[in-house]
C-alpha positions as CSV (number, residue, x, y, z in Angstrom):
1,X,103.3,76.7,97.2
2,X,103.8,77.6,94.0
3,X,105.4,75.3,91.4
4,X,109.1,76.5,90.2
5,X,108.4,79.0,87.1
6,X,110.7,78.7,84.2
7,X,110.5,81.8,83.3
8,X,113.0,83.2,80.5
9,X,113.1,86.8,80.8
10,X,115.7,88.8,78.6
11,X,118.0,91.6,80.1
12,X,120.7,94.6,78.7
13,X,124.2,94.0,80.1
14,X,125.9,96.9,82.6
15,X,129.0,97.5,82.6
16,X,130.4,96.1,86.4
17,X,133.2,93.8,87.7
18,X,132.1,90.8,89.0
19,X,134.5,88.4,90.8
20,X,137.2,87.1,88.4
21,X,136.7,83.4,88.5
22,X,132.8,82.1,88.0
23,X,131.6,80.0,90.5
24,X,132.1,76.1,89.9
25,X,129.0,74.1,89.1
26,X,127.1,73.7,91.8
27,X,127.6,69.6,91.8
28,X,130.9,70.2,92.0
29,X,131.1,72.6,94.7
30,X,131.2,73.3,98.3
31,X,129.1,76.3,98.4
32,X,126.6,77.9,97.4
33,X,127.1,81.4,95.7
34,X,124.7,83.7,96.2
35,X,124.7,87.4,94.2
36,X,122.9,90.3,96.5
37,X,122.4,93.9,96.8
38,X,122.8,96.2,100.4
39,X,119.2,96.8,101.2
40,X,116.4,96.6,104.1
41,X,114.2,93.7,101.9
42,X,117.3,92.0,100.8
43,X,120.6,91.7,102.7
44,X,122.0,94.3,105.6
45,X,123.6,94.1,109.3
46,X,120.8,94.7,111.7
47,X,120.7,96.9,115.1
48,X,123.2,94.6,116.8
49,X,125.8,93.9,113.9
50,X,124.7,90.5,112.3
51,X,123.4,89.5,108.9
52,X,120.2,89.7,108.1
53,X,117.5,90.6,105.1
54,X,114.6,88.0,103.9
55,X,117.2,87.4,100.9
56,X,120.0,86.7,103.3
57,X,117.6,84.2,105.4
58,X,116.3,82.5,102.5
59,X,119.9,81.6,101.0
60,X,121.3,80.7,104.2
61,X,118.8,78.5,104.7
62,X,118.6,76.7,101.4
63,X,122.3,76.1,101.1
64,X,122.5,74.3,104.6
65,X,119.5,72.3,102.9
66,X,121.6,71.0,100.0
67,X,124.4,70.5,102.3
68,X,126.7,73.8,100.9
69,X,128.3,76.4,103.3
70,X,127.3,79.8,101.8
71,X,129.4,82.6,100.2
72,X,127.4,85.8,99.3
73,X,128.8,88.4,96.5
74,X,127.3,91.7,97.7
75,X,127.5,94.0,94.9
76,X,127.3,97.9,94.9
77,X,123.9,98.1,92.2
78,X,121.3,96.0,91.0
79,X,122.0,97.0,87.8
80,X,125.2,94.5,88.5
81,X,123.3,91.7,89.5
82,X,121.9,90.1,86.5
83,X,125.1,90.6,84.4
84,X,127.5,89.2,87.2
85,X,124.9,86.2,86.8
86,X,125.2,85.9,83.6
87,X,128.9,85.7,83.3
88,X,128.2,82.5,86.3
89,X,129.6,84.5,89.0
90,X,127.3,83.0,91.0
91,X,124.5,80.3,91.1
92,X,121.3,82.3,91.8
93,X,120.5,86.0,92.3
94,X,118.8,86.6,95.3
95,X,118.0,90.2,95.2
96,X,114.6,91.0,95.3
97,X,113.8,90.4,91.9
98,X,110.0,90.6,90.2
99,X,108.8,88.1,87.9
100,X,108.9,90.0,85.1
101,X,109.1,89.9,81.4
102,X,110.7,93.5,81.1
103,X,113.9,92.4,82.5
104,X,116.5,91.4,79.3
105,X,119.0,88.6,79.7
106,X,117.8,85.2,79.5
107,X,117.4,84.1,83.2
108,X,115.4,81.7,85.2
109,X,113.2,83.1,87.9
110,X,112.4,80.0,91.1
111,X,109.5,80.3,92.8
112,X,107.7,83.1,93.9
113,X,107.9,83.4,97.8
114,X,106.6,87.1,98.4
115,X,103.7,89.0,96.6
116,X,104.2,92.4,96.1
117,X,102.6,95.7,94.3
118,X,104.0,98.5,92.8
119,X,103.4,102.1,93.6
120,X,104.3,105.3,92.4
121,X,105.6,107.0,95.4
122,X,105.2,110.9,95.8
123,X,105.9,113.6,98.5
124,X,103.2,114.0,100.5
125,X,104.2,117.5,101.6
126,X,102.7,118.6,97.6
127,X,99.8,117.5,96.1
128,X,100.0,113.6,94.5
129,X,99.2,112.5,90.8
130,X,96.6,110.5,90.3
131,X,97.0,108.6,87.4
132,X,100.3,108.4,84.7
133,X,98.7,111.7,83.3
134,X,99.2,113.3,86.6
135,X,103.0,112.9,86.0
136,X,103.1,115.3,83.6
137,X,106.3,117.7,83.8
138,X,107.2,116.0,86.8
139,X,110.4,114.4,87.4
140,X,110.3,110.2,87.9
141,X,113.1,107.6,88.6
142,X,113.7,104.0,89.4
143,X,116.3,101.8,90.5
144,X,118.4,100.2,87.7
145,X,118.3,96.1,87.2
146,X,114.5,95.6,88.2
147,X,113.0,96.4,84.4
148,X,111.5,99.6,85.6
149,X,112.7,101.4,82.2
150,X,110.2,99.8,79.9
151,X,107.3,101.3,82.1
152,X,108.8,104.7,82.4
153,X,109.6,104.8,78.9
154,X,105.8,104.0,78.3
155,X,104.5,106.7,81.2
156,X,106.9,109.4,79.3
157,X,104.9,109.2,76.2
158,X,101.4,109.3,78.0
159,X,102.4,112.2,80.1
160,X,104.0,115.2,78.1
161,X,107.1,116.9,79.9
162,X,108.0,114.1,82.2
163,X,111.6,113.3,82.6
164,X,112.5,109.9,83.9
165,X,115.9,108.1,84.5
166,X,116.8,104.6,86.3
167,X,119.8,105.1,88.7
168,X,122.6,103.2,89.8
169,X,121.8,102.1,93.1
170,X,121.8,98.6,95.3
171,X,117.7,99.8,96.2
172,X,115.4,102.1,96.7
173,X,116.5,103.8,99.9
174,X,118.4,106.3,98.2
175,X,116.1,107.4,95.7
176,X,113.4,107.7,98.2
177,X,115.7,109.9,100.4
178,X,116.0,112.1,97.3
179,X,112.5,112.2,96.9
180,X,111.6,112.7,100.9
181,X,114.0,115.7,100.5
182,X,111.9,117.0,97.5
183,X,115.0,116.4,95.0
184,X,112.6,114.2,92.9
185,X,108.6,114.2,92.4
186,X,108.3,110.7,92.7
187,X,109.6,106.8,92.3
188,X,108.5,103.7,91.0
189,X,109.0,101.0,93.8
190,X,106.9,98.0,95.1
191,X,105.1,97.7,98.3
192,X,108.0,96.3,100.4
193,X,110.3,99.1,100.0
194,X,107.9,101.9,100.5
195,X,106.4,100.2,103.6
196,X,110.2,99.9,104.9
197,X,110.4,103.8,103.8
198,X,107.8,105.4,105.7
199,X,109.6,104.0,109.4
200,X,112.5,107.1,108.4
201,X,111.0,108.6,105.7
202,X,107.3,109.5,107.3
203,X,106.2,112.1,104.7
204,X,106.2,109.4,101.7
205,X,102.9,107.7,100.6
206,X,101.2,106.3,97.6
207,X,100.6,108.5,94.7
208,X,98.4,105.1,92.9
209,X,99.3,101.6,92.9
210,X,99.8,99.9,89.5
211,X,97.2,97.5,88.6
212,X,97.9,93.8,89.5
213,X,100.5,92.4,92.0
214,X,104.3,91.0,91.6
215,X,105.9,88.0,93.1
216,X,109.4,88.2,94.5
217,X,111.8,85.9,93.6
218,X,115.4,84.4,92.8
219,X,117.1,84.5,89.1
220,X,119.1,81.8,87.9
221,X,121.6,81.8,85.0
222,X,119.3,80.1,81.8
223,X,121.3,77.1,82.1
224,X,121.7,76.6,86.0
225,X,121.7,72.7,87.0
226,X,118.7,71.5,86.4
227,X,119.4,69.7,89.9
228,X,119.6,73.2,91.5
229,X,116.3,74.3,90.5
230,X,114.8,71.3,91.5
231,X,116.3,71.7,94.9
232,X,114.9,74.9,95.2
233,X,111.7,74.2,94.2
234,X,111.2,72.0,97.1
235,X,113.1,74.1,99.3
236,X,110.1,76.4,98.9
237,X,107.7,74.0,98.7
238,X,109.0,72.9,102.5
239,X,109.2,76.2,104.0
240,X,105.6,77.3,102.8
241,X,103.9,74.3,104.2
242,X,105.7,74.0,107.4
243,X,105.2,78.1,108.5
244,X,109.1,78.8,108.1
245,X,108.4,80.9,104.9
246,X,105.5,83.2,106.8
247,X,108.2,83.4,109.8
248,X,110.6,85.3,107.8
249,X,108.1,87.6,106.0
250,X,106.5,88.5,108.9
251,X,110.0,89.2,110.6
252,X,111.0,91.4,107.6
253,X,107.6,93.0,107.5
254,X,105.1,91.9,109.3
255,X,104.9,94.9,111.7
256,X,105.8,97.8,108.9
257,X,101.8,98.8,108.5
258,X,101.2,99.4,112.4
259,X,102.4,103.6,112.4
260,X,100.9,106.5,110.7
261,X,103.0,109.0,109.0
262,X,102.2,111.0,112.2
263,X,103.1,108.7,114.4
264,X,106.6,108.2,112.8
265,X,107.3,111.5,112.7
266,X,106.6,112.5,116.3
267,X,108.3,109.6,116.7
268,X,111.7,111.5,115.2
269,X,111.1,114.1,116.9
270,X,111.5,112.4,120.5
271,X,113.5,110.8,119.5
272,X,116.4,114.2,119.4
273,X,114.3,116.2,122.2
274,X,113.4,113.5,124.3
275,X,115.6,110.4,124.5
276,X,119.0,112.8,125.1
277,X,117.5,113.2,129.0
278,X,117.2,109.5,129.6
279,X,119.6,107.8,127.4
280,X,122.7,107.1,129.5
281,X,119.6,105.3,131.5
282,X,118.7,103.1,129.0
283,X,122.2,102.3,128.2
284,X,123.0,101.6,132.1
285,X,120.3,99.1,131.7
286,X,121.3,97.2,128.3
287,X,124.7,96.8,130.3
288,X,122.7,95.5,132.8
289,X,120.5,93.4,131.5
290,X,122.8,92.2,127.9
291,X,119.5,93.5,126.1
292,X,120.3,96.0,123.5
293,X,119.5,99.3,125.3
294,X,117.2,100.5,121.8
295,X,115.1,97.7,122.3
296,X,114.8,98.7,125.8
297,X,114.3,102.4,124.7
298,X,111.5,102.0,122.1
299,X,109.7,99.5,125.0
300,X,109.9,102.8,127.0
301,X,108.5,104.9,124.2
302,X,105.6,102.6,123.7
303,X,104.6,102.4,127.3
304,X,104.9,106.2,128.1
305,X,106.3,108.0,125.3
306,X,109.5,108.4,127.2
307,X,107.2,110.6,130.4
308,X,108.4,109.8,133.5
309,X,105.0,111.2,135.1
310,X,103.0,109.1,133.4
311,X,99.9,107.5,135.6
312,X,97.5,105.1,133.7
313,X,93.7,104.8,134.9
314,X,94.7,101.7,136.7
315,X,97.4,102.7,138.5
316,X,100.4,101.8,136.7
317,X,103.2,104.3,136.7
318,X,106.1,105.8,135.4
319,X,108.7,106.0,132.4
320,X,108.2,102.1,132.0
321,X,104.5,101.9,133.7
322,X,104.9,99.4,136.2
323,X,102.6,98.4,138.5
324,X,102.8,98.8,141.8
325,X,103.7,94.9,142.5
326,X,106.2,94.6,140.1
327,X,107.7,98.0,141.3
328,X,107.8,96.4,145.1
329,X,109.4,93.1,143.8
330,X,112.1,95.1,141.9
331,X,112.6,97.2,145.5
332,X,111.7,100.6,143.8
333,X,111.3,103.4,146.0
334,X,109.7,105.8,143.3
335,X,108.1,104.8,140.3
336,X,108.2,108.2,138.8
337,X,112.0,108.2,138.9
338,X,112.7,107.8,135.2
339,X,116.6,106.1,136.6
340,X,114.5,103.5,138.8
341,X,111.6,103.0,136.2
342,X,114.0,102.4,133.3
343,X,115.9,100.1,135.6
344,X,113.8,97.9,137.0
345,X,111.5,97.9,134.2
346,X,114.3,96.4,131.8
347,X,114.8,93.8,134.5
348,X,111.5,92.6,134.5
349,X,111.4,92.8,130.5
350,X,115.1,90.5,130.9
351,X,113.3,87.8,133.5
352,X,110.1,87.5,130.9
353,X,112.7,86.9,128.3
354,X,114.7,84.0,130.9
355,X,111.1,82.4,131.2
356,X,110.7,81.9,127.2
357,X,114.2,80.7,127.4
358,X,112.6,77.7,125.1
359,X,111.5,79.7,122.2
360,X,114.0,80.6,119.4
361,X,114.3,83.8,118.7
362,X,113.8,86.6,117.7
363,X,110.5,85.1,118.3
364,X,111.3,85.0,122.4
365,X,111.5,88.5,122.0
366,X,108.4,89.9,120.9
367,X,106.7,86.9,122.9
368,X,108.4,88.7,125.9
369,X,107.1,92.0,124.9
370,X,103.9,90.8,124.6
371,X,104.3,89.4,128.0
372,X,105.1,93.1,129.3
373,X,101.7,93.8,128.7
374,X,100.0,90.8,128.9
375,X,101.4,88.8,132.0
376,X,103.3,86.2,131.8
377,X,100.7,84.1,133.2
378,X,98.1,84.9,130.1
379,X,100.5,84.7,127.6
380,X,101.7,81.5,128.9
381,X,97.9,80.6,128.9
382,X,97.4,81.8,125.1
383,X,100.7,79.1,124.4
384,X,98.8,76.8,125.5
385,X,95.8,77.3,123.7
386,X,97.7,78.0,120.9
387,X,99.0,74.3,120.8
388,X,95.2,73.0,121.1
389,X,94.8,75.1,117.7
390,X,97.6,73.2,116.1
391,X,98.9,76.4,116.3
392,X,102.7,77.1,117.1
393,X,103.4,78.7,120.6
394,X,106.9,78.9,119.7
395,X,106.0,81.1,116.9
396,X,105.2,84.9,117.1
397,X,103.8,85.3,113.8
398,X,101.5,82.1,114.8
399,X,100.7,84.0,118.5
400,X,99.9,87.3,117.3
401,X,96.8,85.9,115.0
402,X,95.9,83.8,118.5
403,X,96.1,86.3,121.2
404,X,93.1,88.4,119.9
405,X,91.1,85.4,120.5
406,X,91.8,85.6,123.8
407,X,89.1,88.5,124.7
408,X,86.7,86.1,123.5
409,X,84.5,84.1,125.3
410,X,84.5,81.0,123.4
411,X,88.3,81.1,123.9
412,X,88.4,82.5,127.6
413,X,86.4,79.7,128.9
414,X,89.4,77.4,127.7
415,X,91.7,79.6,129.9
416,X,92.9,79.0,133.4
417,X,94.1,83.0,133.6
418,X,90.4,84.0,131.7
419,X,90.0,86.6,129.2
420,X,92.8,88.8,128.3
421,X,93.3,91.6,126.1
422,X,95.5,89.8,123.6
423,X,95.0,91.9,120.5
424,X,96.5,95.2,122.6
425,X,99.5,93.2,123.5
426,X,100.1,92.6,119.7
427,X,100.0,95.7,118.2
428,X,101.8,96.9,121.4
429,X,104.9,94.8,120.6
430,X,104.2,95.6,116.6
431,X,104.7,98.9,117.4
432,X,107.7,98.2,119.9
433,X,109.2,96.3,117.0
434,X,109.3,99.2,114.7
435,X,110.4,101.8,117.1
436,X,113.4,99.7,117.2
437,X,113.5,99.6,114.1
438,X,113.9,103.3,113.8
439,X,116.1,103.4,116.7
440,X,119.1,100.9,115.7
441,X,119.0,103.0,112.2
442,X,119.2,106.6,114.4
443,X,121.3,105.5,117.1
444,X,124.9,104.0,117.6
445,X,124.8,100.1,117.5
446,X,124.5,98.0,120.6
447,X,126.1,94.6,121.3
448,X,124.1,91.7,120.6
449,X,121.3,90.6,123.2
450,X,121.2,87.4,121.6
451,X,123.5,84.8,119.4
452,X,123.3,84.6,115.6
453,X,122.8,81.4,114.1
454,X,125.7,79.3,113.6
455,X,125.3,78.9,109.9
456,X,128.8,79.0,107.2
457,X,128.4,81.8,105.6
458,X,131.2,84.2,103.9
459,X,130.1,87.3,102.8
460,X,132.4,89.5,99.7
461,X,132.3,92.6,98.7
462,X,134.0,92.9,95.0
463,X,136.0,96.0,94.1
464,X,133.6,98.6,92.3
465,X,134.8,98.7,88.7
């Protein structure tokens, strides 16, 4: 991993109103005070109501580390961030920060835990610019806080007649809205955020990346505890040798590259023509089951697109394509009755899910869907060849670069189930993963299907001033 950066990058105060009282030095306090943003890369309540966000993890985890419960300042803009930070409001920034020279008040940036590139992002319903001269007479924003205004400020003069402004905002979302709506021509934004984009906002796409990449990572005030650095330093030193670190990016955004823009948008459109027949179905059955109906729904989409006629080649059938085994097990009369199918399908998807009742999750989850199209018995197999690899079965971001191997013959030979098609079952419960995704920001929240993590965390929102 990469070694703590002391990085002193300078920054232009905003006005905002941070908490009254600055946080007490970290030696001397309970908790750990984090500042954050809303935002899909940073720190948001998922489909079923928790916290979550990479930044959100990340903290979490590092204050139980150094023995701290963790309170979390969530402010409106990121403008706000680094001048809350510098007033010691808190005792890091964790708000998806680049390593950067052009921000302007003297902070620390920790180590770099997520490699990113920027893009300018552009309407792909008009033609895109190709270069900074393309810009020219077009219209180009950024989110306040992340430096951004050096570059445009720079761009402006190389392309005559474009106008350029950095908003107040917590991220990119709503600027990229804007610009999917055709408000804007285009926006400055790194890879994460336009990847997260595309799942809601399908006719987005990169205009040209800028040269080079960025790393991610936390700000500290210039004279944070020189213990607290250090702390970090090997918090992230731990995480990236022992897989945790890999984990969390690839649940943030591991499966955001799977869809095309086409695929997304016919997605959408199901989504309002479509799912309104079978809903109160899929609902019955996250009732049933305590598995959040979406999840349930998007498995449906990715197995027939939500057709209850649906007939594969090998005889599988229905709304949730069951074969005819399962089907008799789960006492269905008629596999091409979208009530039965969605049913008994989220049945079976529940008892795959009681079998990994071992593995953490969300990791048990998309092990479990890769189960629905794997068998049980040949992903319990590629588990088991996974821990021959040194390779952990507990882990989906570990099993997903595994099961591929599995069609193999090298591989096969090793497995008592033989050759599988273990790369379809991945980018089968990629795709499932994104759908529901789309689904929990679409459609009304569900309870949890699972427990969060018992971790001390308070969460404040100060009054906007």
């Amino acid at each position: 991993m990469r070694a703590l950066l002391c990085l002193v990058v300078p920054l232009a105060l905003a006005a905002c109103k941070a908490p009254e009282k600055p946080a007490p030095p970290i030696t001397q306090s309970t908790e750990l005070v984090v500042i954050t943003v809303d935002g899909p890369a940073t720190y948001y309540h998922d489909a079923e109501g928790r916290h979550a966000g990479l930044e959100f993890d990340l903290a979490a985890m590092f204050a139980a580390e150094i023995g701290k419960s963790v309170r979390f300042v969530v402010v409106p803009r990121l403008s706000e961030v680094l001048p809350a930070l510098h007033k010691h409001s808190a005792h890091l920034a964790a708000a998806g920060f680049t390593v950067t020279k052009l921000l302007s008040e003297p902070v620390y940036m920790g180590p770099i835990y997520h490699v990113v590139q920027h893009h300018v992002v552009y309407n792909s319903d008009y033609n895109p610019p190709r270069d900074i001269a393309g810009l020219a007479g077009k219209s180009v924003r950024a989110v306040a806080g992340n430096g951004y205004g050096a570059i445009l400020r720079d761009w402006a003069q190389q392309a005559p007649g474009m106008s350029w402004s950095e908003e107040q905002a917590a991220d990119e979302d709503a600027l990229l809205g804007r610009l999917a709506n055709g408000e804007i021509d285009a926006v400055l934004t790194n890879s994460s955020h336009l990847d997260v984009s595309r799942h809601f906002y399908p006719n987005l796409g990169s205009a040209f990346p800028l040269e080079g990449h960025a790393g991610l990572a936390w700000a500290f005030p210039i004279d944070a505890d020189p213990w607290l650095l250090e702390r970090a330093g090997v918090f992230f030193r731990r995480i990236a040798g022992d897989g945790t670190l890999d984990r969390l990016i690839d649940r943030y955004f591991g499966h955001m590259k799977r869809l095309t823009a086409t695929d997304v948008e016919t997605f959408l459109q199901k989504t309002q023509l479509v799912l309104p027949n079978f809903r109160e179905y899929f609902r019955l059955a996250g009732e049933i089951t305590g598995i959040d109906w979406r999840l349930l729904a998007a498995l449906g989409y990715q197995e027939s697109q939500w057709n209850p006629l649906a007939t594969s080649p090998t005889g599988v059938r229905g709304l949730m394509m069951l074969t005819a085994d399962t089907a008799d097990r789960l006492m269905v009369t008629d596999r091409l009755d979208p009530r039965q199918s969605i049913l008994a399908g989220s049945r079976y998807f529940a008892d795959l899910k009681d079998q990994l009742d071992s593995v953490p999750e969300p990791d048990r989850t998309w092990l479990a869907l890769a189960a629905y199209n794997l068998g049980m018995g040949h992903l319990q197999g590629g588990r088991q060849l996974a821990r021959s690899l040194k390779l952990d079965p507990n882990s989906w971001a570990a099993m997903k670069k595994m099961l591929p191997l599995m069609s193999r013959p090298e591989y096969a030979a090793r497995l008592k189930s033989g050759a599988a098609r273990g790369g379809e079952a991945v980018i089968l419960t990629e795709n499932i993963r994104t759908y529901y995704q789309i689904l929990s920001r679409v459609e009304p929240p569900a309870r949890p299907s699972y427990p969060a993590p018992r971790l001390n965390v308070t969460v404040e929102k100060p009054s906007p001033g």
